[in-house]
Residue, then its C-alpha position, 0 to 999 in steps of 0.5 A: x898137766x893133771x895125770x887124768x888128763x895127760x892119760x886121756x889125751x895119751x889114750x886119744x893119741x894111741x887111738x889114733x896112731x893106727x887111724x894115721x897109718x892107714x890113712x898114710x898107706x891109702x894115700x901112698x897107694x892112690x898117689x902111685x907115681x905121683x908119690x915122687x912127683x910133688x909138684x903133681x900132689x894136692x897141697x892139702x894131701x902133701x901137707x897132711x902126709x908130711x905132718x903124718x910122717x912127722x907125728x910118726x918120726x917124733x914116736x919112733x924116736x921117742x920109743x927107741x930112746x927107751x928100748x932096751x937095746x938099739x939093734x934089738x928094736x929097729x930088727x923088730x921095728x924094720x917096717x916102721x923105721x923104713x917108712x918114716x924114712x925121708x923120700x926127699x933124698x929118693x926123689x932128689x935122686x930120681x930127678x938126677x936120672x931124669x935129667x941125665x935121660x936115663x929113663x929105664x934106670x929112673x923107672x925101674x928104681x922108682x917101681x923099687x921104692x914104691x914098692x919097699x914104702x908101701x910095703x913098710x907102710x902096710x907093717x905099719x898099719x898091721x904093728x899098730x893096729x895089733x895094740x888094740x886088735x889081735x891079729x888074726x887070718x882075717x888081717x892077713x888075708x887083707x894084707x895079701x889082697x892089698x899086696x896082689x892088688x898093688x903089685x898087679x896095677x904096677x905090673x899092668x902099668x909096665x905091661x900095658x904102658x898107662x897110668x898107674x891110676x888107670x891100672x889100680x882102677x883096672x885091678x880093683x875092678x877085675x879083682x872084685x870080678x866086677x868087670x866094667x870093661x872100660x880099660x881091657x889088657x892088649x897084651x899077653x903081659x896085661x892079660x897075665x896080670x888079668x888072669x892073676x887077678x881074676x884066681x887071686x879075686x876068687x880066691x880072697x873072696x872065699x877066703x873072707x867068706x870061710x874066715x868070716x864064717x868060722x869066726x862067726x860059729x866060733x867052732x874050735x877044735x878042741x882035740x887039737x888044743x894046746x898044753x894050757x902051760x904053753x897057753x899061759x905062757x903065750x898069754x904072758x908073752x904078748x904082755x912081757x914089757x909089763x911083767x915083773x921079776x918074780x913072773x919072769x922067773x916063774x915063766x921061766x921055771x915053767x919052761x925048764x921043767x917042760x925042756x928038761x929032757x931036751x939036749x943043748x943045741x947050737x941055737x940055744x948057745x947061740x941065744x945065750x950068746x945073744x941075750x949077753x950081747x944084748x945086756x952089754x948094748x943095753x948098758x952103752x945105748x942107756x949111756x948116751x947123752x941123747x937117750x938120757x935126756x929123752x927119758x928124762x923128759x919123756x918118763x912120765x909120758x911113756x908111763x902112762x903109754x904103758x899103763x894104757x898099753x895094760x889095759x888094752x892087753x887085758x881087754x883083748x886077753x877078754x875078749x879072747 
C-alpha cells in the first residue's frame, strides 16, 4: 500500500474514531434496560455496537502494544478499557439471578453496570475527541448535563416503577423546562428527581449561555495570565509523545531552574521511585513474544498515527 494512501485512510479513521464513540454512547443511553436484554434489541443496532466494540477492541490493544508501560497505560486509559470490556459475562450473570428469582439483587446490579459503561463510554467520547478539539468548560458542562440527565431517568424509573424509556423522556422534557405533561411524578421520590432536574435545567442552560458567550467575546483576563515559561512548557506537554531528547532535556532544565529553592518532598521521592519502576516495566512489557510481534506488524501504521496525531496538536496549538 502507498504511504499517501495508507495516511489518508489512517486519518479517515482516526476521524472517525470519535464519531463511533459517540454513536456507541447514544445507543447505550436509549437502550437502557434493554442494554441487557439482547433479544429486545433491533438486530441492525446489536449488530453495529458490536462491530463498534470490536473496532474499538482491536485499537486499544494495538495502542497498548506499544505503551511504554502496561499499568501506566490502562491507569490513563481506565474508561476506554472498561468499555471495550464484554457485557456477555454481566448478562450471563443476570440471567443466572433472574432464574433464581432474585429479583432485587438482578435489578440493583444491573442499575451498577449500567451506570459504570455509560460512564466509561462517555470518557471514551471526551478521550477521543480531545485528539482533534481542546477540551474546554464547554464539554464539561455537557458531560455534567448528560450524567444528571441519565442518572435521574434511572432514579425516577425506580422511584416511580416505569420504564426507563418513559423516564429519559420524562428527564429530557423536564430538564430542557419544556414541560409536555404527559408522564407527572406521584411519588415524593419522583418529585425529588423532578426538582433536581428542574435547578439542574436551569442551571446547564445558564451554563452554555455564559460559556458561549465568553467564548464568543474572547475577553481574557490578561492580569491573571501565566508565567509564559509554564505556558511553554504546557504547550509541550500536550505534545510529549512527539518530542525528542534534546527538548525533553531543555524542559527539564527549565523546570529546575523554576523549583530551585523548593525543598525535596515525599512526593517528589515517591516519583522518582515511580519513573524507576516504570523504566524496569518498560523493559519486561517490551519483552513479550505478543507485543514484539504487534510492533512488528503494526510499526508502520502507528507511525503514521503519529504523524497525523502531529499535525492535529499543531493545528489546535493554532487555533489557540
Amino acid at each position: 500500500m502507498r504511504p499517501q494512501l495508507r495516511k489518508r485512510l489512517i486519518f479517515i479513521y482516526e476521524v472517525i474514531l470519535p464519531i463511533l464513540a459517540i454513536f456507541s454512547m447514544l445507543s447505550l443511553i436509549a437502550l437502557g434496560e434493554k442494554y441487557f436484554h439482547p433479544e429486545e434489541q433491533p438486530v441492525v443496532l446489536y449488530v453495529v455496537d458490536h462491530l463498534i466494540w470490536l473496532v474499538f477492541t482491536v485499537d486499544f490493544c494495538i495502542r497498548i502494544c506499544f505503551a511504554t508501560s502496561f499499568k501506566l497505560f490502562i491507569a490513563t486509559h481506565l474508561s476506554e478499557f472498561i468499555s471495550i470490556v464484554p457485557s456477555s459475562p454481566f448478562i450471563f450473570v443476570l440471567y443466572l439471578l433472574d432464574l433464581s428469582r432474585w429479583q432485587t439483587s438482578t435489578f440493583v446490579l444491573m442499575e451498577i453496570i449500567f451506570l459504570v459503561k455509560f460512564l466509561a463510554y462517555l470518557g471514551r467520547c471526551y478521550s477521543m475527541q480531545s485528539r482533534f478539539f481542546k477540551t474546554n468548560l464547554l464539554h464539561y458542562a455537557g458531560g455534567i448535563t448528560i450524567v444528571s440527565l441519565v442518572v435521574a431517568a434511572q432514579l425516577f424509573s425506580i422511584c416511580e416503577e416505569i420504564s426507563y424509556g418513559n423516564s429519559i423522556w420524562f428527564s429530557l422534557v423536564t430538564m430542557s423546562t419544556t414541560g409536555y405533561g404527559d408522564i407527572v411524578p406521584h411519588t415524593d421520590g419522583g418529585r425529588m428527581v423532578a426538582i433536581f432536574l428542574m435547578v439542574a435545567g436551569v442551571a446547564c442552560i445558564t451554563a452554555f449561555t455564559s460559556i458561549l458567550a465568553s467564548r464568543i467575546l474572547k475577553a481574557p483576563d490578561r492580569m491573571n495570565s501565566k508565567n509564559p515559561h509554564i505556558e511553554a512548557i504546557e504547550t509541550q506537554i500536550r505534545r510529549f509523545a512527539l518530542l525528542s531528547e534534546d527538548e525533553v532535556e531543555e524542559m527539564c532544565i527549565i523546570l529546575k531552574d523554576l523549583k530551585a529553592h523548593q525543598k525535596v518532598t515525599g512526593k517528589l521521592v515517591a516519583e522518582e521511585i515511580r519513573d524507576f519502576n516504570e523504566k524496569e516495566e518498560k523493559k519486561l512489557w517490551s519483552s513479550l513474544p505478543v507485543v514484539r510481534w504487534v510492533r512488528a506488524k503494526c510499526a508502520g501504521f502507528m507511525d503514521d498515527s503519529i504523524e497525523i496525531d502531529r499535525d492535529l496538536s499543531e493545528k489546535k496549538e493554532k487555533e489557540d
